[in-house]
N, C-alpha and C positions, 0 to 999 in steps of 0.2 A: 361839395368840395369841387374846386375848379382842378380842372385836365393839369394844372403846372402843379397845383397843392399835391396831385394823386404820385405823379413824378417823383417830384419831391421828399415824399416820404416811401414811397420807392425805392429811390437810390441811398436813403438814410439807411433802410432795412437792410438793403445788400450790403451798403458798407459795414453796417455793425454785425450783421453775421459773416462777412468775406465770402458772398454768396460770387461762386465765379473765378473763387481767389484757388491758387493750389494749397492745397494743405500744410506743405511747408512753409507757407507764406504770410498764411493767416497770424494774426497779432493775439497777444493774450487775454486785448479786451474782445476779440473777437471771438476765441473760443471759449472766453469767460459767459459773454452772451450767449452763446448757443448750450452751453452747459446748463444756463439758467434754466431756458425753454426747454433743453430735455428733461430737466427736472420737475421744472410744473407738468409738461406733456407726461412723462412717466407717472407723475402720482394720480393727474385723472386717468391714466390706463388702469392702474391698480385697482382705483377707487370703480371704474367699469366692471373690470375684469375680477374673477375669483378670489376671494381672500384665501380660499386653502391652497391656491396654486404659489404663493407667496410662503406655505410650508413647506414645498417639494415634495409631498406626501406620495407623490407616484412620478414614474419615468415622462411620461407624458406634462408634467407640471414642469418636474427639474429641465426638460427638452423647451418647454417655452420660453424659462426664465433665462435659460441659456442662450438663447437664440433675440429674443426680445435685450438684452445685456449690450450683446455683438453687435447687432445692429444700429441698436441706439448710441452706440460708444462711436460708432462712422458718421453717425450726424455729428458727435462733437469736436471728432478729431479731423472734421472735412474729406475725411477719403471717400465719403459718397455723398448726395445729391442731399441737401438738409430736409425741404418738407417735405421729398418724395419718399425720405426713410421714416417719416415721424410719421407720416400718413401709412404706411405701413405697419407701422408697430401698431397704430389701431384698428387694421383689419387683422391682425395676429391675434390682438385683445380680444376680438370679434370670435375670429375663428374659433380659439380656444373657448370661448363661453360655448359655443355651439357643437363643439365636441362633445362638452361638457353634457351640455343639454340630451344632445344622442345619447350620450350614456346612459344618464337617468333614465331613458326611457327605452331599450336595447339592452340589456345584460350583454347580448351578443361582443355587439359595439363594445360595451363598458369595458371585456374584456380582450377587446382588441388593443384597445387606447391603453387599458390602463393595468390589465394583467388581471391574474388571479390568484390567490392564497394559496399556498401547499402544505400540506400537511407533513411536519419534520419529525415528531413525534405523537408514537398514537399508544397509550396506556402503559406508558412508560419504557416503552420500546424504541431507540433510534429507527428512523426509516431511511438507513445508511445511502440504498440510490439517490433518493432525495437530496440528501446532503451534498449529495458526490456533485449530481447536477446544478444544484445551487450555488455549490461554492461555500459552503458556512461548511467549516470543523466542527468536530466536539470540542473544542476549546470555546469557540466561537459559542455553541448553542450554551456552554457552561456557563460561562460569562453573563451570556440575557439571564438564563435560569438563576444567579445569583444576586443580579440586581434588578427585574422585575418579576420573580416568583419567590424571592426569599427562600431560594431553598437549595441547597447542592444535591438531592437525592433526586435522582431523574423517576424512581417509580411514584413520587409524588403528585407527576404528572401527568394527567389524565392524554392532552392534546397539547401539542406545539404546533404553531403554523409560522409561515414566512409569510406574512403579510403581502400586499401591493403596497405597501411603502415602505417594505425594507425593513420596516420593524419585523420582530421573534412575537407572538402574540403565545403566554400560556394558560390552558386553563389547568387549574390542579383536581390532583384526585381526590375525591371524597371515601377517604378511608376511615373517617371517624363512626366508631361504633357507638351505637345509643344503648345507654342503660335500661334492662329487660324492669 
């Protein structure tokens, strides 16, 4: 490509993203284009980056998605700098895999990042501090207990836990007696 072609499409790029432009200034096909590119840019980040962080399954995941969201929303709405936030968003995607990675291999780490399970109920007893500190009611734990334990009777439950994702996980009690 000759030095006037490179120019050229240069100053094409800048025009069609309003690279330079104020934000209030930019045109609709301008942030139409840049919405495009954050959109193909955002699904190869996804397609890099973790598919379970795309469930919000732990604070650490919902704190990416939030953040990678914010960020990418300034590329399209020009209030910051277009490929220096896009190139950004894929050392976030990085980072986070590499978090990730530490975890798997650090329990320590895993639960720095990403918390750990508490135990809400143990043989059908509330562990009321628990509760208190966590922030979940008895109304709340009823709730999970009646739509993922099938059951209103709290002695049925062996173990409750508060998950790292905010889910109520229970296991039940084994009170079934076998015929002598």
């Amino acid at each position: 490509m000759e030095r006037s072609e490179m120019n050229t499409s240069s100053e094409l790029l800048h025009t069609l993203l309003g690279i330079g432009t104020e934000p209030r200034d930019l045109t609709f096909l301008q942030v139409s284009v840049r919405g495009v590119i954050v959109f193909i840019a955002t699904l190869i980040m996804v397609r890099l980056g973790s598919k379970r962080s795309l469930a919000e399954k732990t604070a650490f995941d919902a704190v990416f998605i939030v953040i990678i969201g914010s960020m990418l929303a300034r590329a399209i709405n020009g209030s910051e700098a277009f490929f220096p936030t896009l190139g950004t968003g894929f050392v976030l995607v990085l980072l986070h895999r590499l978090f990730g990675l530490a975890a798997y291999y650090s329990h320590t780490f895993g639960i720095l990042v990403k918390g750990k399970p508490v135990l809400l109920v143990e043989d059908g007893e509330v562990q009321q501090k628990t509760m208190l500190r966590e922030h979940i009611s008895k109304h709340d734990l009823e709730e999970d207990m009646r739509l993922d334990a099938q059951t209103e009777d709290l002695s049925k439950i062996k173990a409750a836990r508060l998950e790292r994702s905010g889910d109520i996980s229970f296991i039940r009690a084994n009170n079934v007696k076998q015929a002598a």
